[in-house]
PDB file of N, CA, C and O in Angstrom:
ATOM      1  N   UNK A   1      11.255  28.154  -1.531  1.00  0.00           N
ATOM      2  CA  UNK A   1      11.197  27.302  -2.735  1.00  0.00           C
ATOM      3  C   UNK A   1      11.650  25.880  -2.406  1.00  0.00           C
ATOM      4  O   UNK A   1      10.966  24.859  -2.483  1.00  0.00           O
ATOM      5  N   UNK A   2      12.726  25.977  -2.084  1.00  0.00           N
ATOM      6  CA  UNK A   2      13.609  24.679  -1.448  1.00  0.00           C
ATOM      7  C   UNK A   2      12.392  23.367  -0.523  1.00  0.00           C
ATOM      8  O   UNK A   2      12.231  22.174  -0.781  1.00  0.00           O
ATOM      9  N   UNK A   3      11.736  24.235   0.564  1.00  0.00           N
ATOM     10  CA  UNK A   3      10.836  23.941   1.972  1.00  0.00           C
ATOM     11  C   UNK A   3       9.419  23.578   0.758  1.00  0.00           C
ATOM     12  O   UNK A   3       9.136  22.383   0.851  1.00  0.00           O
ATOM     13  N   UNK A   4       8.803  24.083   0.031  1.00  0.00           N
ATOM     14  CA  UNK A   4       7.905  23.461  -0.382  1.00  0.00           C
ATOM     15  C   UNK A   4       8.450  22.342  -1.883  1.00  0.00           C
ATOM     16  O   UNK A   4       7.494  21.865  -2.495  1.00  0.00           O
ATOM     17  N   UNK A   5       9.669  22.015  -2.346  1.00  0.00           N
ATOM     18  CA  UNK A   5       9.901  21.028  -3.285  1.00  0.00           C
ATOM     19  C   UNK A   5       9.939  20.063  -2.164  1.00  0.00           C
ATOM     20  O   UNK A   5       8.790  19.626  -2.092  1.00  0.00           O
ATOM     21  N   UNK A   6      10.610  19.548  -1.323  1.00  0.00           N
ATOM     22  CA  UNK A   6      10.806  18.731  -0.021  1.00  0.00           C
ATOM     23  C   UNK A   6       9.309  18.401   0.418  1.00  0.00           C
ATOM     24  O   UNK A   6       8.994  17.211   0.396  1.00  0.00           O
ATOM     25  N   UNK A   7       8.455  19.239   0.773  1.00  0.00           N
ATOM     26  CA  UNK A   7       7.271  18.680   1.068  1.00  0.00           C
ATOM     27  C   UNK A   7       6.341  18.270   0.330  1.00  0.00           C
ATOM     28  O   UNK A   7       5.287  17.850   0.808  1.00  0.00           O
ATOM     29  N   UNK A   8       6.564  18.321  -0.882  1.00  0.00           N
ATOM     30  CA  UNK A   8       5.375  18.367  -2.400  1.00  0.00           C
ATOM     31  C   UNK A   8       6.137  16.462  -2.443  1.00  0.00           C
ATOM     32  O   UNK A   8       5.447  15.443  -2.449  1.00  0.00           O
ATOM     33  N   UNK A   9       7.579  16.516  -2.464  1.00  0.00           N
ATOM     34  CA  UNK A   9       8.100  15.120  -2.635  1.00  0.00           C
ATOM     35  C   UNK A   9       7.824  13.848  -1.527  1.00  0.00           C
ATOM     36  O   UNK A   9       7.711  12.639  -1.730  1.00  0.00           O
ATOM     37  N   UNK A  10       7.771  14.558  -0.408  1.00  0.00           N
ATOM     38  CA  UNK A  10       7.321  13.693   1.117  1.00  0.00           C
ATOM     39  C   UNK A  10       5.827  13.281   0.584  1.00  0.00           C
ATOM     40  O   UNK A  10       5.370  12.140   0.659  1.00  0.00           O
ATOM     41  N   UNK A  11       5.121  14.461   0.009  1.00  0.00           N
ATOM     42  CA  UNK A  11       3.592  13.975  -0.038  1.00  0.00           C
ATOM     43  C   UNK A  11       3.368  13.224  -0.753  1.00  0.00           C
ATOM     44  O   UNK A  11       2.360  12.529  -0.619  1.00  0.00           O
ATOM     45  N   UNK A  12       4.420  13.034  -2.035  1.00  0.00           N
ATOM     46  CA  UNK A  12       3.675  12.261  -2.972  1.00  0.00           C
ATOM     47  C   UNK A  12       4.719  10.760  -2.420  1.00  0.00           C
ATOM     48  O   UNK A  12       4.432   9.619  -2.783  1.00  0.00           O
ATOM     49  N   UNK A  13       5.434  10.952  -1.876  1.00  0.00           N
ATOM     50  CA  UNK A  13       5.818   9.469  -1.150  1.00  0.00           C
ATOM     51  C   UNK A  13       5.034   8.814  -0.695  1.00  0.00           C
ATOM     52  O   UNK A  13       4.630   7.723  -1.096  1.00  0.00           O
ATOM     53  N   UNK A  14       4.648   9.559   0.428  1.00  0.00           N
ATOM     54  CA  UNK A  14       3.211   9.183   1.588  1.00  0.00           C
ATOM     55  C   UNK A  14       2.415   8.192   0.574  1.00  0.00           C
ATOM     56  O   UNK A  14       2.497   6.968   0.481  1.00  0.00           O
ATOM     57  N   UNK A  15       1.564   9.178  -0.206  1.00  0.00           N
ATOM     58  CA  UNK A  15       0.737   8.901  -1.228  1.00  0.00           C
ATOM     59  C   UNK A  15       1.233   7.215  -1.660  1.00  0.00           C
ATOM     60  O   UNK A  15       0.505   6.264  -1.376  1.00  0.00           O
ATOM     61  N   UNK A  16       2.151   7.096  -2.152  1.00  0.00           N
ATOM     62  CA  UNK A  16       2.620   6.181  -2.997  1.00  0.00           C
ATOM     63  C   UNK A  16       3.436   5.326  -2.255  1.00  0.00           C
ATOM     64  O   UNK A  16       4.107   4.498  -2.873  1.00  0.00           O
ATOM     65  N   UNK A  17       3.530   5.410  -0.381  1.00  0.00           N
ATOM     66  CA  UNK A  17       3.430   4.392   0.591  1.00  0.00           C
ATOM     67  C   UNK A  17       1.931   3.613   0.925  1.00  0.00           C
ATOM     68  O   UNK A  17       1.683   2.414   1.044  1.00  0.00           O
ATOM     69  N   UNK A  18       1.398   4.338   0.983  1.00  0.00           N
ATOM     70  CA  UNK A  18      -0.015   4.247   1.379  1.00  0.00           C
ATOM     71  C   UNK A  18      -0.693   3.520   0.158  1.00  0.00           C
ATOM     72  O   UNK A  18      -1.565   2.708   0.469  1.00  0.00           O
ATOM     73  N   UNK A  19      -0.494   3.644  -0.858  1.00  0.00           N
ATOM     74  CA  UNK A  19      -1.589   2.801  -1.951  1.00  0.00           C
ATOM     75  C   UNK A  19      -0.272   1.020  -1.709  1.00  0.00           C
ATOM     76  O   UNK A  19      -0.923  -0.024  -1.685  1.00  0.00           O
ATOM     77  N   UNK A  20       1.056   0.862  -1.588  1.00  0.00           N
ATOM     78  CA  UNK A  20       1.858  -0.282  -2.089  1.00  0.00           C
ATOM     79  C   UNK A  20       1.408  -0.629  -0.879  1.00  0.00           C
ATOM     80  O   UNK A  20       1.087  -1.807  -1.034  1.00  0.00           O
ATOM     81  N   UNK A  21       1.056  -0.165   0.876  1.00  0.00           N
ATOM     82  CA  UNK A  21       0.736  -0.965   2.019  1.00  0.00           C
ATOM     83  C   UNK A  21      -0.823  -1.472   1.606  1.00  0.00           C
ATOM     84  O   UNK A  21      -1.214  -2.633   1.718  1.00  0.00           O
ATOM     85  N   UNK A  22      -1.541  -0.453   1.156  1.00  0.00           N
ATOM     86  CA  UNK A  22      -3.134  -0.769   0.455  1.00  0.00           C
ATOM     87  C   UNK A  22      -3.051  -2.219  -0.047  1.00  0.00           C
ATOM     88  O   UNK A  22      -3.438  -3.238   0.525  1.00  0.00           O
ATOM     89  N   UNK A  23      -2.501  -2.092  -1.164  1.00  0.00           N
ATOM     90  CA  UNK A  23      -2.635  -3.495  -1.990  1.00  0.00           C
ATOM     91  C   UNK A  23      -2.108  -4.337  -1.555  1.00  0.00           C
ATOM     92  O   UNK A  23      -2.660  -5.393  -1.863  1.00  0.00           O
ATOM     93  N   UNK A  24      -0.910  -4.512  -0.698  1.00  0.00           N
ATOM     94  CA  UNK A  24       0.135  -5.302  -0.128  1.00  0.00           C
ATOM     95  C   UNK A  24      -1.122  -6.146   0.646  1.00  0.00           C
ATOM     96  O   UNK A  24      -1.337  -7.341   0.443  1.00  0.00           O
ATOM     97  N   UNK A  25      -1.657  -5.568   1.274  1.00  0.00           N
ATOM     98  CA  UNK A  25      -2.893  -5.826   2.197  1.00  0.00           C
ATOM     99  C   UNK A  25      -4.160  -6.754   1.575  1.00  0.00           C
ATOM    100  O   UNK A  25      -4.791  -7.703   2.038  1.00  0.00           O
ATOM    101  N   UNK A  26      -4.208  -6.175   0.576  1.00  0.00           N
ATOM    102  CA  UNK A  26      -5.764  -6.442  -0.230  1.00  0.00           C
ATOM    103  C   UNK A  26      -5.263  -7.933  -0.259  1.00  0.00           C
ATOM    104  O   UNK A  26      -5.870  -8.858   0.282  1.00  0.00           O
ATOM    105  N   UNK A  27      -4.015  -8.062  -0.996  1.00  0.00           N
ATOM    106  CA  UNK A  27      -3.000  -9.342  -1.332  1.00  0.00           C
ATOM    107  C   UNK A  27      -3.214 -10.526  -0.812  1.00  0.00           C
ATOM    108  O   UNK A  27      -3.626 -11.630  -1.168  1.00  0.00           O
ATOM    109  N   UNK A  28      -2.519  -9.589   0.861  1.00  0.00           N
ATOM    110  CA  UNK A  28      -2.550 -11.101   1.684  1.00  0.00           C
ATOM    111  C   UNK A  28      -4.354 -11.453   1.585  1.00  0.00           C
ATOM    112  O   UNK A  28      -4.931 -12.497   1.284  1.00  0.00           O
ATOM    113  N   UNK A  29      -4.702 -10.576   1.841  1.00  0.00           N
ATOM    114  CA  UNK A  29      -6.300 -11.115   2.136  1.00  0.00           C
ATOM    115  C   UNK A  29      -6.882 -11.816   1.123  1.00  0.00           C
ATOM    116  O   UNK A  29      -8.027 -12.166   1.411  1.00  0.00           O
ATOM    117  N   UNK A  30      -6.483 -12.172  -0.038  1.00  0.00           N
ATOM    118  CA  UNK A  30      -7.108 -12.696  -0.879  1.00  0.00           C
ATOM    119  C   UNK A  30      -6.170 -14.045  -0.985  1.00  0.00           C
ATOM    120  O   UNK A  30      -6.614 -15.021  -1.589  1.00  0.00           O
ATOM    121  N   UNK A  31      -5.085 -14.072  -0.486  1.00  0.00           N
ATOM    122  CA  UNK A  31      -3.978 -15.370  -0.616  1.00  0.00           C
ATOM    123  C   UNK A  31      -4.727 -16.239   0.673  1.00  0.00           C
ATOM    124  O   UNK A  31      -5.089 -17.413   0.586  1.00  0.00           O
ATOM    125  N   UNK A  32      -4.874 -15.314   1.960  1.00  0.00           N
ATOM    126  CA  UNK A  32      -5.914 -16.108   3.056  1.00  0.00           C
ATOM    127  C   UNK A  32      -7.023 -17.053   2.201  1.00  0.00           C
ATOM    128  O   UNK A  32      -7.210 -18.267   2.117  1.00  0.00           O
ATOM    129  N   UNK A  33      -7.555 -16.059   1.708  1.00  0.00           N
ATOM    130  CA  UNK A  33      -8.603 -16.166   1.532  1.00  0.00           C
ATOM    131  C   UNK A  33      -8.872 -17.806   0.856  1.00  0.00           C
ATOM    132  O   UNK A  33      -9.485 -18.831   1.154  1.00  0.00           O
ATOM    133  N   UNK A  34      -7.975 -17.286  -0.245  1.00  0.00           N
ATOM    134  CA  UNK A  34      -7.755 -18.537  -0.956  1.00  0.00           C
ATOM    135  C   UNK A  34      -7.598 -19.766  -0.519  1.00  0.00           C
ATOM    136  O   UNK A  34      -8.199 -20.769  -0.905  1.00  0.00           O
ATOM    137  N   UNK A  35      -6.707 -19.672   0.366  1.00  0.00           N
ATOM    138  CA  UNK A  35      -5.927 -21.172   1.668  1.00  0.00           C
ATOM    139  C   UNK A  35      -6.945 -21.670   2.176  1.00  0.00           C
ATOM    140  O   UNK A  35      -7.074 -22.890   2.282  1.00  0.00           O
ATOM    141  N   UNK A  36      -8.009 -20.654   2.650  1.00  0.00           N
ATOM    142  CA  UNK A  36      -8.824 -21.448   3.641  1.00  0.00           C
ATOM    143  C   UNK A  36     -10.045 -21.816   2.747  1.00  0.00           C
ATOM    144  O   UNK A  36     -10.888 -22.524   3.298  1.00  0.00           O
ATOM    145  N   UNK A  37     -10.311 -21.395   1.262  1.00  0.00           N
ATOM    146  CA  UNK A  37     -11.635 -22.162   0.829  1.00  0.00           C
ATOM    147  C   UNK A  37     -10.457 -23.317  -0.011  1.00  0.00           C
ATOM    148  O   UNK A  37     -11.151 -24.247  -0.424  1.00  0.00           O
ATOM    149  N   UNK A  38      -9.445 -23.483  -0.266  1.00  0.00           N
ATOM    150  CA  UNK A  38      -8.687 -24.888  -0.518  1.00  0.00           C
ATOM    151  C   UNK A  38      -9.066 -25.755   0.438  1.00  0.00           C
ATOM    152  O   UNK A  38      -9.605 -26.790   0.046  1.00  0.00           O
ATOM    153  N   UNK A  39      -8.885 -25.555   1.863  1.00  0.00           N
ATOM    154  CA  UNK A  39      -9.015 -26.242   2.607  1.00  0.00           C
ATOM    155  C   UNK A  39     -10.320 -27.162   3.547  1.00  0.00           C
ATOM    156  O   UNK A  39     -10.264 -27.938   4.501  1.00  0.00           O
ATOM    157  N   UNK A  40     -11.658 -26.505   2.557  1.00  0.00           N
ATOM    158  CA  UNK A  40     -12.805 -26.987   2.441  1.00  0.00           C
ATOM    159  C   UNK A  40     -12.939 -28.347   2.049  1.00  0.00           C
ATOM    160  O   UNK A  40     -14.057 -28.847   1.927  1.00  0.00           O
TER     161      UNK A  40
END
């Protein structure tokens, strides 16, 4: 019982590391993005 609450909680961490690095990402790429058509 113990061994699968611990891993049900790791997974949904993962999960919910993985989407805040996702967007963290999308972020910068659109802040780039931005800088360099300013700089047109």
């Amino acid at each position: 019982m113990n061994k699968e609450r611990i891993h049900k909680w790791l997974k949904r961490i993962g999960i919910w590391g993985f989407l805040f690095f996702l967007i963290k990402g999308l972020v910068w790429l659109a802040v780039l993005f931005g800088l360099f058509k300013a700089c047109e």
